[in-house]
C-alpha positions as CSV (number, residue, x, y, z in Angstrom):
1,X,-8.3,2.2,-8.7
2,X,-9.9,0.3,-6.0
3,X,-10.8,-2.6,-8.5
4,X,-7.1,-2.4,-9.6
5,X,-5.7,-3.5,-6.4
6,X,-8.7,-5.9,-5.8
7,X,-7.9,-7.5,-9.2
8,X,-3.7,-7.4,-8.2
9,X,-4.8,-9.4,-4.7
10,X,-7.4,-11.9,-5.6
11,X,-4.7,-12.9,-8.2
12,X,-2.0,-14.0,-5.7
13,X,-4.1,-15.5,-2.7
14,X,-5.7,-18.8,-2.5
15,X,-8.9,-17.6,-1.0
16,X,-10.2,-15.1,-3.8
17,X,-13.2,-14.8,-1.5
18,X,-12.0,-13.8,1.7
19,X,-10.0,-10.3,0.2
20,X,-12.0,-7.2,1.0
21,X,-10.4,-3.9,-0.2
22,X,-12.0,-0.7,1.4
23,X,-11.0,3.0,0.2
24,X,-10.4,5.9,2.8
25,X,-10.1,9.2,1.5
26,X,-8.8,11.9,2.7
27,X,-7.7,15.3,1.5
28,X,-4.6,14.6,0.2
29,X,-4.1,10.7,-0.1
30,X,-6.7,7.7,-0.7
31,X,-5.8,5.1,1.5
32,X,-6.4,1.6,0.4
33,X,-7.0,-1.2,3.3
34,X,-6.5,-4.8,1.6
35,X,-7.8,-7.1,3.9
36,X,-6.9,-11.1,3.7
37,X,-7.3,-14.6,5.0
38,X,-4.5,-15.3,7.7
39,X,-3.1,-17.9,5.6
40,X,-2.5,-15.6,3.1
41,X,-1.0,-12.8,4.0
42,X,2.0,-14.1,3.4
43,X,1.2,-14.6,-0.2
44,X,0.4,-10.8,-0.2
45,X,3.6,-9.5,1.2
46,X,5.9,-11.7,0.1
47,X,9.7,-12.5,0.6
48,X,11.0,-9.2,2.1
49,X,8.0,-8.0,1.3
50,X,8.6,-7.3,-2.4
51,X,5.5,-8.5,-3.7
52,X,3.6,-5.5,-1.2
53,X,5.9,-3.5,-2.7
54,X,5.4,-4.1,-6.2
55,X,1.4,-3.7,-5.6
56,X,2.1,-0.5,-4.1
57,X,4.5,0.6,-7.3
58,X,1.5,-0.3,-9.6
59,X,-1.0,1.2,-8.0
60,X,0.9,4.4,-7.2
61,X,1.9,4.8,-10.9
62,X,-1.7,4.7,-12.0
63,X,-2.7,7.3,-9.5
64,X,0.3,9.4,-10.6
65,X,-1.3,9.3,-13.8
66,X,-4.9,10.9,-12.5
67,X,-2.6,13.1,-10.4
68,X,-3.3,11.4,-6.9
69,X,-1.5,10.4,-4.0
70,X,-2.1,6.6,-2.5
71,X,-0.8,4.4,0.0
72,X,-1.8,0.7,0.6
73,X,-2.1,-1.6,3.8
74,X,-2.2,-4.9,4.4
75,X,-4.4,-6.0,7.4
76,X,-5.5,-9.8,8.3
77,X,-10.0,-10.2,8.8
């Protein structure tokens, strides 16, 4: 799952390099911290954030499908 989101975020920033994704799990839900240049977070959240959105839509459906609860966040380094 965590190369999922990984995969979903290098694919829409400039600076493939500087996206670090760390997993946090706790009983219930696996949190998922994406973590971007400055200059791109915008890229990452998009226009009303839609494109955060989306991410979040794909990533919750295949956790739905191993029966588990996730939730993603965005954060600058």
């Amino acid at each position: 799952m965590k190369d999922l989101v990984e995969l979903l975020t290098k694919s829409l920033v400039d600076n493939p390099s500087n996206v670090d994704v760390a997993e946090t799990a706790s009983d219930s839900v696996v949190v998922y911290e994406i973590h971007v240049a400055q200059d791109d977070v915008g890229k990452v959240i998009g226009k009303e954030g839609r494109i955060a959105n989306a991410i979040r839509a794909i990533v919750k459906a295949a956790a739905a499908k191993q029966g588990k609860k996730v939730t993603n966040e965005i954060d600058t380094q």
